[in-house]
C-alpha positions as CSV (number, residue, x, y, z in Angstrom):
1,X,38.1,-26.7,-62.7
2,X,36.5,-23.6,-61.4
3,X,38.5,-24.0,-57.9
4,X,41.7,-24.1,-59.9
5,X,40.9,-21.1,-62.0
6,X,39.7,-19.3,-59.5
7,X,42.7,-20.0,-56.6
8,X,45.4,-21.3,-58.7
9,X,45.4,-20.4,-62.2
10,X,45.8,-16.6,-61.3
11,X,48.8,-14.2,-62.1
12,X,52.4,-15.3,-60.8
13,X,50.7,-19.1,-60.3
14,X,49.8,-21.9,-62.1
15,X,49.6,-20.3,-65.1
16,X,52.0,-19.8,-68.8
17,X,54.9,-19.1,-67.5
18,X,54.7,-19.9,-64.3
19,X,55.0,-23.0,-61.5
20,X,54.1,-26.2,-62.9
21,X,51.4,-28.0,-63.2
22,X,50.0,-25.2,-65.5
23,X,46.0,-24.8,-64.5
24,X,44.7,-23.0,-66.9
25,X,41.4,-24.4,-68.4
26,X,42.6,-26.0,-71.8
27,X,46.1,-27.2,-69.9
28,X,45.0,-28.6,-66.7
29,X,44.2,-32.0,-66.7
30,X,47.2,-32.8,-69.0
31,X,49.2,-31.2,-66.3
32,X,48.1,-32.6,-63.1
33,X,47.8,-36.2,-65.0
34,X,50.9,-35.9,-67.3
35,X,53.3,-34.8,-64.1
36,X,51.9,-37.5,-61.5
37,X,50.4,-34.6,-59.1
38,X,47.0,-36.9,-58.5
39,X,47.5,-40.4,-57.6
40,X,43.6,-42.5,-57.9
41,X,44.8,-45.4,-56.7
42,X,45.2,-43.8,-53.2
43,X,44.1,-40.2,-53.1
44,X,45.1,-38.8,-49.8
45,X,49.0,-39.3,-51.1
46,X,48.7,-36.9,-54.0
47,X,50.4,-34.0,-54.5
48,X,48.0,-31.9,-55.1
49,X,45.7,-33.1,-52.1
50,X,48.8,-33.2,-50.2
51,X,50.2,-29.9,-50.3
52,X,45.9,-28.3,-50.5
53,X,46.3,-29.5,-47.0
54,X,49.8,-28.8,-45.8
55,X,49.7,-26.4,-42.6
56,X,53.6,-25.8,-43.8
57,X,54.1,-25.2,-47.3
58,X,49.8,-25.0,-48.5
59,X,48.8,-24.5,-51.9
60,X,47.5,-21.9,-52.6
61,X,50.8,-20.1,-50.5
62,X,47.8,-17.3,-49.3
63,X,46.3,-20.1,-47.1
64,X,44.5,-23.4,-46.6
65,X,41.6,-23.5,-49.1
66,X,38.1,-23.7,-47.5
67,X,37.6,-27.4,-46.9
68,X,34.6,-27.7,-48.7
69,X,36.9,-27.1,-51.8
70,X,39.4,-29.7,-50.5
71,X,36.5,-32.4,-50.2
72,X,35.5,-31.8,-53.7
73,X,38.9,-32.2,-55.1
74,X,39.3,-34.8,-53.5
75,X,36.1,-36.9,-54.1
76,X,37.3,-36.1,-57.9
77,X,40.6,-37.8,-57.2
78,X,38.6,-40.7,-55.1
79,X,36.3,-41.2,-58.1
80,X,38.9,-41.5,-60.8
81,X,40.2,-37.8,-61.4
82,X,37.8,-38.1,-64.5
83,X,38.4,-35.5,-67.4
84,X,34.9,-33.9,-67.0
């Protein structure tokens, strides 16, 4: 959670109003579960690991995000994209 409130869940983002998945605190898991963007039974094709890595169309659109963030999100996805 604190990557996606700090990189993703800021003004003109993921946030009311904005692109979905909404990824603010209380909405976020719904989101990313509810609109298929993380896949557990193979990881590496989620959306939201998929386009954290994209060199063409990344999220956040700034940049690549450093890839010790990208490992933990995807470990999470890996381990069940638990709501914890």
């Amino acid at each position: 959670m604190p990557i996606f409130t700090t990189e993703c869940a800021i003004p003109t983002c993921h946030v009311n109003g904005g692109p979905p998945p909404n990824l603010i605190a209380d909405k976020a898991y719904d989101e990313l579960m509810g609109l298929g963007y993380v896949d557990t039974t193979n990881a590496e094709s989620s959306i939201l690991y998929v386009r954290m890595v994209s060199t063409t169309n990344p999220m956040p659109p700034a940049g690549v995000l450093p890839a010790e963030q990208i490992a933990y999100v995807l470990a999470w996805i890996e381990q069940g994209a638990l709501n914890n």
